[in-house]
N, CA, C and O atoms as a GROMACS GRO file, in nm:
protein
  144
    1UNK      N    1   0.084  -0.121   0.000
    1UNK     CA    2   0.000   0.000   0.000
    1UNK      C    3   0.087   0.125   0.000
    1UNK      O    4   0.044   0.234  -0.038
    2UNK      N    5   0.204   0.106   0.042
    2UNK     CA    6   0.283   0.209   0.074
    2UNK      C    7   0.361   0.271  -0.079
    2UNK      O    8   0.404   0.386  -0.091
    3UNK      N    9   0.366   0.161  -0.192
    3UNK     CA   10   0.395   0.205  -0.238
    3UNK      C   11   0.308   0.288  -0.332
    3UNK      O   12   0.351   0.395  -0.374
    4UNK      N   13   0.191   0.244  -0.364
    4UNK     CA   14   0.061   0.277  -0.410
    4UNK      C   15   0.037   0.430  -0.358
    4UNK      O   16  -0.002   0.503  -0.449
    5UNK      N   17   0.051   0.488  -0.245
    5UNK     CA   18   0.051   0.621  -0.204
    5UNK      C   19   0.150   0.668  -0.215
    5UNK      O   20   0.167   0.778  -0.162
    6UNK      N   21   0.249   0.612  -0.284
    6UNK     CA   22   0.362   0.740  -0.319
    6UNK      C   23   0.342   0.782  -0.449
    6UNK      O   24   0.367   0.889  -0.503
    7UNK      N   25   0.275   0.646  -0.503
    7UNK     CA   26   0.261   0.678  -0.676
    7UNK      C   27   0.222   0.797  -0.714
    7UNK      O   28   0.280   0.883  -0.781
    8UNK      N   29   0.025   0.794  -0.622
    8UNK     CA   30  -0.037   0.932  -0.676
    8UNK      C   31   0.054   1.026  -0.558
    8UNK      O   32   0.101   0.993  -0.449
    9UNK      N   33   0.053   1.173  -0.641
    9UNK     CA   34   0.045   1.284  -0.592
    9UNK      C   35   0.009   1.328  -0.483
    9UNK      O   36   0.072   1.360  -0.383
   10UNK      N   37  -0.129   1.326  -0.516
   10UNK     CA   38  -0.194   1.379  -0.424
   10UNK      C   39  -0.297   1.254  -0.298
   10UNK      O   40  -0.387   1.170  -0.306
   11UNK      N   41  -0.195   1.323  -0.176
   11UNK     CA   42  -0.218   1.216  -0.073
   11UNK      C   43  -0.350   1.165  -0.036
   11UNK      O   44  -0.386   1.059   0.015
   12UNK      N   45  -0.451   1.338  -0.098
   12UNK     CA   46  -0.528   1.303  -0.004
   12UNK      C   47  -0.625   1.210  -0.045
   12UNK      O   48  -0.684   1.145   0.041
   13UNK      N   49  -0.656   1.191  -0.194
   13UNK     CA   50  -0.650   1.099  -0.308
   13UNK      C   51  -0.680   0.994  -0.270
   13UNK      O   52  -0.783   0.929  -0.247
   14UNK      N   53  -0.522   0.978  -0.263
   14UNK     CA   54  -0.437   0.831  -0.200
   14UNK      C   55  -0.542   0.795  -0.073
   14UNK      O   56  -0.605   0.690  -0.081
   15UNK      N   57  -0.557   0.875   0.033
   15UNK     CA   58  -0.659   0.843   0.128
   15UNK      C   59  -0.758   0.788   0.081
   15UNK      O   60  -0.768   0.670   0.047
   16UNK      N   61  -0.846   0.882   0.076
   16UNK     CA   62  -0.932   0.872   0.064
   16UNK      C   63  -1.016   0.735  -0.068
   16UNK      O   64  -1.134   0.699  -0.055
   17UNK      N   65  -0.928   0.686  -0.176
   17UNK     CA   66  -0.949   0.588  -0.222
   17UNK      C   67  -0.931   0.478  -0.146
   17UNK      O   68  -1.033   0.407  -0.142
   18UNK      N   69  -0.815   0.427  -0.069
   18UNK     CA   70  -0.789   0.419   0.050
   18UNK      C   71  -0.977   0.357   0.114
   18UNK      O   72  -1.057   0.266   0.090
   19UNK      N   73  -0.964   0.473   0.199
   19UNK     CA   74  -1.063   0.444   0.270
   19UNK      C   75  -1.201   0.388   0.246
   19UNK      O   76  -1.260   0.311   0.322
   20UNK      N   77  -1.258   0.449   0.094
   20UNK     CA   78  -1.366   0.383   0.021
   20UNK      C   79  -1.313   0.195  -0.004
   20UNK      O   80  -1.380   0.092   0.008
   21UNK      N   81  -1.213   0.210  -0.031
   21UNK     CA   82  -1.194   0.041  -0.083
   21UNK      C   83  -1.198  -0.069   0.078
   21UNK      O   84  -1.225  -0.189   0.078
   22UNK      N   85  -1.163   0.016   0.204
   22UNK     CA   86  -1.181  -0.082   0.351
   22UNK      C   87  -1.308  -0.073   0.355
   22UNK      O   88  -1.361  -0.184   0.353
   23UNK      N   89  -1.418   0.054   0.363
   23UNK     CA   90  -1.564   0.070   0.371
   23UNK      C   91  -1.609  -0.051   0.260
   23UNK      O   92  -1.687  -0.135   0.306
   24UNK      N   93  -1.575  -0.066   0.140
   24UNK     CA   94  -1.647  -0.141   0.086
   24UNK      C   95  -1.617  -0.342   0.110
   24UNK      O   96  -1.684  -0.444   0.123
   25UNK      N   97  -1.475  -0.299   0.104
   25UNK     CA   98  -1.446  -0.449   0.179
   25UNK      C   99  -1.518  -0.529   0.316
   25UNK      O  100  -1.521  -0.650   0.343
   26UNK      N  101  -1.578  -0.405   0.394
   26UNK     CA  102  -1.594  -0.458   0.542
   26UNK      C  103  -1.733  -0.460   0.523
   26UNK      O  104  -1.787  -0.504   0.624
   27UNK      N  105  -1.823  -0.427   0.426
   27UNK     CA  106  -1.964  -0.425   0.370
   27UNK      C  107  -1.923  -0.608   0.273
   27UNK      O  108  -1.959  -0.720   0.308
   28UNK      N  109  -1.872  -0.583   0.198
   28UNK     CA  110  -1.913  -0.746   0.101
   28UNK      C  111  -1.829  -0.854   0.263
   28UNK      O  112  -1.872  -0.969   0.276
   29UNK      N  113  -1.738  -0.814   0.350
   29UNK     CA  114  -1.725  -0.906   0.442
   29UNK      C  115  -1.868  -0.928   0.550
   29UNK      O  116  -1.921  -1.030   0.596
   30UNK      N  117  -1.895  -0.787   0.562
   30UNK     CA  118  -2.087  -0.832   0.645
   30UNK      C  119  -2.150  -0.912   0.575
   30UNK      O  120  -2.200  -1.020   0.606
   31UNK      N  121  -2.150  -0.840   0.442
   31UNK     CA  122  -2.301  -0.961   0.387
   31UNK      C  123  -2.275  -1.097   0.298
   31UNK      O  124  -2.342  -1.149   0.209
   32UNK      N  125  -2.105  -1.148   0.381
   32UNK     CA  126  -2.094  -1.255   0.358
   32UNK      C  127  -2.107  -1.337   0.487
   32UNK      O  128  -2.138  -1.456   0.500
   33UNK      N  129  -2.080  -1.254   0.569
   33UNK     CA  130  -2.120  -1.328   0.694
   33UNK      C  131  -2.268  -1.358   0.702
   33UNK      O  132  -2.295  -1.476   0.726
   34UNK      N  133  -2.379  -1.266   0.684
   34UNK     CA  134  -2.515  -1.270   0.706
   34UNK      C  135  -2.568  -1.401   0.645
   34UNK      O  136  -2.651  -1.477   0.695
   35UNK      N  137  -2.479  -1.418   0.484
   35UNK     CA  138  -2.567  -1.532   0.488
   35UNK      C  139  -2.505  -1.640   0.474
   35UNK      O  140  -2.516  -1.703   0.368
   36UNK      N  141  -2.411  -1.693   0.595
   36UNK     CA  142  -2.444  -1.805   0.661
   36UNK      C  143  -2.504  -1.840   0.784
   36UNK      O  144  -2.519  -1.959   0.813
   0.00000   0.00000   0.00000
């Protein structure tokens, strides 16, 4: 990941894509849990 945020520029970018891709990971990890 570390190197992935040096690539872009702009950090905050880098965050913030970042952060949408754990929000969406920890959503398809809930509603894989739900249905079992």
């Amino acid at each position: 990941m570390q190197r992935y945020i040096q690539r872009v520029p702009n950090l905050v970018l880098a965050s913030d894509s970042e952060h949408h891709m754990l929000r969406a990971a920890r959503t398809l990890y809930h509603a894989h849990s739900m249905q079992r």
